[in-house]
Backbone as CSV, one residue per row, in Angstrom:
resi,resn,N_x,N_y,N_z,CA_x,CA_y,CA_z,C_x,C_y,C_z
1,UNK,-13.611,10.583,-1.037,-13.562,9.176,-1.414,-14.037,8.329,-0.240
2,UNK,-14.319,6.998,-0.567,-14.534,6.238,0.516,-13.785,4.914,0.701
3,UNK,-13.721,4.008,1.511,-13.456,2.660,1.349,-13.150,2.238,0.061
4,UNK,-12.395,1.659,-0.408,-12.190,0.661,-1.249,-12.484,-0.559,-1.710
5,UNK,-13.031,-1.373,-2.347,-13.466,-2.807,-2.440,-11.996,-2.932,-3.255
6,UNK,-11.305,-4.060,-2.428,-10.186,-4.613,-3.124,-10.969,-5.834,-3.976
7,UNK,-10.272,-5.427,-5.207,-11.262,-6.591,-6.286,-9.740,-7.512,-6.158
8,UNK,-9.820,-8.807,-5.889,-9.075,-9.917,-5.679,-8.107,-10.326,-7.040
9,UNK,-7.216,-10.556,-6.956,-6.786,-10.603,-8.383,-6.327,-12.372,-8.297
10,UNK,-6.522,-12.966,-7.929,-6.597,-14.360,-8.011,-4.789,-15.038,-9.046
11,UNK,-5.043,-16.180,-9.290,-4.000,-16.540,-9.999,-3.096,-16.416,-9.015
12,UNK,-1.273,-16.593,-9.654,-0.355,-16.846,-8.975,-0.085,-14.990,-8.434
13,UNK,0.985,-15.067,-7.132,1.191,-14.243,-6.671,2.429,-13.368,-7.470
14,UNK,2.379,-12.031,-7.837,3.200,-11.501,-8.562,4.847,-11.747,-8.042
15,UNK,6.215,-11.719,-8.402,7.660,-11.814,-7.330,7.767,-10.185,-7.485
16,UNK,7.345,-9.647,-8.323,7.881,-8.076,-8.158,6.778,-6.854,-7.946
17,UNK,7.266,-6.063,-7.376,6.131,-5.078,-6.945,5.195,-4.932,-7.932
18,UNK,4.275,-4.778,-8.246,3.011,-4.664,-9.024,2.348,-2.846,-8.447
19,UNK,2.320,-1.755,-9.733,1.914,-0.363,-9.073,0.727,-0.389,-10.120
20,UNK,-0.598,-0.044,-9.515,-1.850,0.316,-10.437,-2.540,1.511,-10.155
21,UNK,-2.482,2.660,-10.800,-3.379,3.681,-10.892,-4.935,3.579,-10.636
22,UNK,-5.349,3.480,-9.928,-6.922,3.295,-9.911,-7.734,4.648,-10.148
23,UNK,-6.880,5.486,-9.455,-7.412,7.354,-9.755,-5.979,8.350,-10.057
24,UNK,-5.453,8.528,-10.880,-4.585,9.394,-10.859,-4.890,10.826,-10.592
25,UNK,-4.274,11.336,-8.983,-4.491,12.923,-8.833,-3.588,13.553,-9.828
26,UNK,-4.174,15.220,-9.235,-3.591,16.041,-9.940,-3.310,17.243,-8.922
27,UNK,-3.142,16.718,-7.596,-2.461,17.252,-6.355,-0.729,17.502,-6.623
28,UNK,-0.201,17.971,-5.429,1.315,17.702,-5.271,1.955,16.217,-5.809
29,UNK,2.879,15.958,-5.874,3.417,14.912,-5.883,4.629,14.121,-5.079
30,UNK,4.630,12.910,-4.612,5.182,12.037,-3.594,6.747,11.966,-4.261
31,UNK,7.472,12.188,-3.518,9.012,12.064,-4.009,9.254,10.878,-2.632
32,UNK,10.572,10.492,-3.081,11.015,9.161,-1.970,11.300,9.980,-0.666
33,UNK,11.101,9.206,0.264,11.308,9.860,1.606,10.550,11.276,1.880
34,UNK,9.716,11.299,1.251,8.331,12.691,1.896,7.900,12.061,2.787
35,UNK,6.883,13.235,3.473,5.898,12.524,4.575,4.899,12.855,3.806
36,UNK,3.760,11.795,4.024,2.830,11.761,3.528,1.272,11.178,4.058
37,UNK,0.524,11.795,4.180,-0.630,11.417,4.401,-1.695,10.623,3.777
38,UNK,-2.200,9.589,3.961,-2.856,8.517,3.446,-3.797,8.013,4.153
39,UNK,-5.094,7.414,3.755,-5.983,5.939,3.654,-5.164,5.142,3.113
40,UNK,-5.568,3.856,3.906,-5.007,2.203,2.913,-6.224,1.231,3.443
41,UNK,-5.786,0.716,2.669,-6.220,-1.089,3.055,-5.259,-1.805,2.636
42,UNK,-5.115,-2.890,3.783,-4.428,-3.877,2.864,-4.821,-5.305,3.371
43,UNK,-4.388,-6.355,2.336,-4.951,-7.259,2.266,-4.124,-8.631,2.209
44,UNK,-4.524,-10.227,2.416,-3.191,-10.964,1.975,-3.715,-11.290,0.527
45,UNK,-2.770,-11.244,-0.250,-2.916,-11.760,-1.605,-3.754,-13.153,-1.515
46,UNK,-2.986,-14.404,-0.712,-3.225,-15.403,-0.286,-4.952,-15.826,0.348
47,UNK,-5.029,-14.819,0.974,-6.570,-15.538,1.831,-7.550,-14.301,0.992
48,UNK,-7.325,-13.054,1.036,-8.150,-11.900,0.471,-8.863,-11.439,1.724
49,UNK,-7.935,-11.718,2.838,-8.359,-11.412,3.861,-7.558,-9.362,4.403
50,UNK,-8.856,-9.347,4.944,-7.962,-7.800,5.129,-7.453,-7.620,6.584
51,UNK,-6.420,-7.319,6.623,-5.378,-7.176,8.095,-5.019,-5.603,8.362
52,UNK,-5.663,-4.925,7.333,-5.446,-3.495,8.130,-6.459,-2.265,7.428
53,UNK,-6.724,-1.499,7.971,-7.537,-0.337,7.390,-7.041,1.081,8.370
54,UNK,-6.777,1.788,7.441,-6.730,3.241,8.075,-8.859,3.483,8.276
55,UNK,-9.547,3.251,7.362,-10.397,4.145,7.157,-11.753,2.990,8.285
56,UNK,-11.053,1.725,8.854,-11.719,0.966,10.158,-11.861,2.113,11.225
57,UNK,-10.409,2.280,11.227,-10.107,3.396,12.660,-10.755,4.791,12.411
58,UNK,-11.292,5.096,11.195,-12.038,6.667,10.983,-10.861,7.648,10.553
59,UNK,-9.515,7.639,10.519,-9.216,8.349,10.594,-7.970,8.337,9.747
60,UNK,-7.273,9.058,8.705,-6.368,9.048,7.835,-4.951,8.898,9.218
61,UNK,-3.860,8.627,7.886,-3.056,8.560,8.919,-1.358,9.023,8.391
62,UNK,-0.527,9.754,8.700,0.598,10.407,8.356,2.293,9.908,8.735
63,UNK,3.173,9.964,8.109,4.370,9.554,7.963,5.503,9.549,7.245
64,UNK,6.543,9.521,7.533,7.594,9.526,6.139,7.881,8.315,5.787
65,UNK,8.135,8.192,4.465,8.093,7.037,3.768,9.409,6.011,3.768
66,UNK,10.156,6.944,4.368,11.342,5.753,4.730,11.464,5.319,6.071
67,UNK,10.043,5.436,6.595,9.863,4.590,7.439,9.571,3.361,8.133
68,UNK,8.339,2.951,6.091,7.997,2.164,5.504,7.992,0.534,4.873
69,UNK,7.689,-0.560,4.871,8.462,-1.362,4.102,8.785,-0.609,2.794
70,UNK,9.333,-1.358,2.317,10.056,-1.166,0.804,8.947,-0.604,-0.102
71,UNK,7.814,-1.949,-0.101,7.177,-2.000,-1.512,6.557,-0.501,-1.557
72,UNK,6.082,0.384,-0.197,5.796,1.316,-0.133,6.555,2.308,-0.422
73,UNK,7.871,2.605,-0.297,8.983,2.806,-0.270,9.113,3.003,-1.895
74,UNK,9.320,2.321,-2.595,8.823,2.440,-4.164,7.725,2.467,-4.535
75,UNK,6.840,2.504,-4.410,5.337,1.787,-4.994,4.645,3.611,-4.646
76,UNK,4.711,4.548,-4.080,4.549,5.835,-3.867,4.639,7.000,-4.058
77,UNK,6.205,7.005,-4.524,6.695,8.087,-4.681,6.218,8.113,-6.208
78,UNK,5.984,9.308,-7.260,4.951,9.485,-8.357,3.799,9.597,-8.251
79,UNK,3.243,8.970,-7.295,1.973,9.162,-7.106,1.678,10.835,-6.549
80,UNK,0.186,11.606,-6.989,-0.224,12.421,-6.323,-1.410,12.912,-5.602
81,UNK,-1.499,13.701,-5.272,-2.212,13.984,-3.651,-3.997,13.909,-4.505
82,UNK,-4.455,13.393,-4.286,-6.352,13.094,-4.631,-5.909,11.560,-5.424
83,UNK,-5.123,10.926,-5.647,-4.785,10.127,-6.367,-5.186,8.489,-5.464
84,UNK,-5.480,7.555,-6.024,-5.545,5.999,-5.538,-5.047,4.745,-6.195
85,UNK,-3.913,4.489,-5.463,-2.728,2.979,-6.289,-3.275,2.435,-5.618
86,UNK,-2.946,1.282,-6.503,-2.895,-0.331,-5.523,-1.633,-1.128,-5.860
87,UNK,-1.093,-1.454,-4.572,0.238,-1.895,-4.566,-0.131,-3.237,-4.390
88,UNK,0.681,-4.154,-5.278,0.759,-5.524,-4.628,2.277,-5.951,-4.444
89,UNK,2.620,-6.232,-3.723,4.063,-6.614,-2.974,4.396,-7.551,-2.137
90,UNK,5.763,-8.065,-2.631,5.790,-9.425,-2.664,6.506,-9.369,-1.320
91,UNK,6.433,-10.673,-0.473,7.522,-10.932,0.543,8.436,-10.182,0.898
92,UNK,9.515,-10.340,0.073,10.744,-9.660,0.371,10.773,-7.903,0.250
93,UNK,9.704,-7.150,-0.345,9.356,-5.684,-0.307,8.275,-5.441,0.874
94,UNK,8.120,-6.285,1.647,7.410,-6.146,2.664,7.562,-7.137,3.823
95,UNK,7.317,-7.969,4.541,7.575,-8.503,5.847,8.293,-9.300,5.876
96,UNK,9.357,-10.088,4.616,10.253,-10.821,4.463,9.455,-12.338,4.536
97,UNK,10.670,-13.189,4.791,10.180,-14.307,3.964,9.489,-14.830,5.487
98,UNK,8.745,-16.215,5.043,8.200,-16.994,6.279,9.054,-17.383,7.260
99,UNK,8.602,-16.795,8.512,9.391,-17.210,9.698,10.178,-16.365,10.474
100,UNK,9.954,-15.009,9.766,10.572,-13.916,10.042,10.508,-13.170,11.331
101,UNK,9.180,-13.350,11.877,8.460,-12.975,12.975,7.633,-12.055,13.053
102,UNK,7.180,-11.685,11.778,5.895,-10.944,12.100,4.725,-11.702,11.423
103,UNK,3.488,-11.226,11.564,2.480,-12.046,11.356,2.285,-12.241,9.947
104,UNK,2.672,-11.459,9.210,3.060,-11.467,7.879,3.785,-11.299,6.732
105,UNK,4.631,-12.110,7.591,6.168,-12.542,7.417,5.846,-13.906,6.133
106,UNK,6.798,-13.901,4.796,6.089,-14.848,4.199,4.609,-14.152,3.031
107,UNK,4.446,-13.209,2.930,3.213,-13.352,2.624,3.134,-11.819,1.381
108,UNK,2.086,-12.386,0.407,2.430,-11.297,-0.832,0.970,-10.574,-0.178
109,UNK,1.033,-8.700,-0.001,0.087,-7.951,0.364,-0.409,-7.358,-0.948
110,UNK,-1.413,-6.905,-0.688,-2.305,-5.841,-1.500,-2.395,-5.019,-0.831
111,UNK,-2.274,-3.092,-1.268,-2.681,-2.535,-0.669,-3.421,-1.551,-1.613
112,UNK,-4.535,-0.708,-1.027,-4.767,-0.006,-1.884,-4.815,1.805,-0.807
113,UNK,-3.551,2.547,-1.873,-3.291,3.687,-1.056,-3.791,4.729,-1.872
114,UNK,-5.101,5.760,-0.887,-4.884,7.361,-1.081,-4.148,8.183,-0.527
115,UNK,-3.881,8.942,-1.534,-2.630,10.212,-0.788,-3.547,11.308,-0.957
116,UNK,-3.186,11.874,0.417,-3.996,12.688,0.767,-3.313,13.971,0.688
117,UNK,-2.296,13.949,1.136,-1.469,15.076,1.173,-0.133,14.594,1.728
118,UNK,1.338,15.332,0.609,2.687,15.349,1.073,3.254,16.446,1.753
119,UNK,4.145,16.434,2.702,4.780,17.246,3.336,6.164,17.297,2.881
């Protein structure tokens, strides 16, 4: 697979996690708290600006999922390994509300995740 074009979904920002199949694998499958290997992008709902890429840096990247914000945290587990979601998640399933102290604190993300492989 390659990069992703996040197609913008415009309109108001969803309040509850939003999960979309874009490729459903037919790999292993993600249970809560696996480690798991992934590509992402993600994006602000708000600007359609992108603030992170595994696949900028070249290189996939690995972890357990309750390490995670939330929306990832739910938005994952079902999913399987050749497979591509796109999560959209609101504030409070991800950097909390404005003012919180991180840079995107306040703010509804898009992400769009391949799983590459669970451990």
């Amino acid at each position: 697979m390659e990069k992703p074009d996040i197609e913008f979904p415009g309109g108001d920002a969803p309040t509850e996690l939003v999960i979309r199949d874009i490729v459903v694998g037919d790999g292993a499958e993600a249970v809560p708290g696996a480690k798991v290997e992934v590509h992402y992008v993600g994006v602000d709902f708000a600007t359609g600006e992108e603030f992170d890429s595994s696949w900028n840096r070249g290189e996939s990247i690995e972890f357990p999922l309750r390490g995670l914000i939330q929306g990832w945290q739910d938005g994952i587990p079902g999913m399987r390994v050749g497979g591509r979601r796109e999560l959209i998640i609101p504030p409070e399933l991800a950097y909390g509300p404005a003012g919180g102290g991180h840079q995107l604190s306040g703010s509804t993300l898009i992400f769009v995740i391949d799983l590459l492989a669970v451990g």
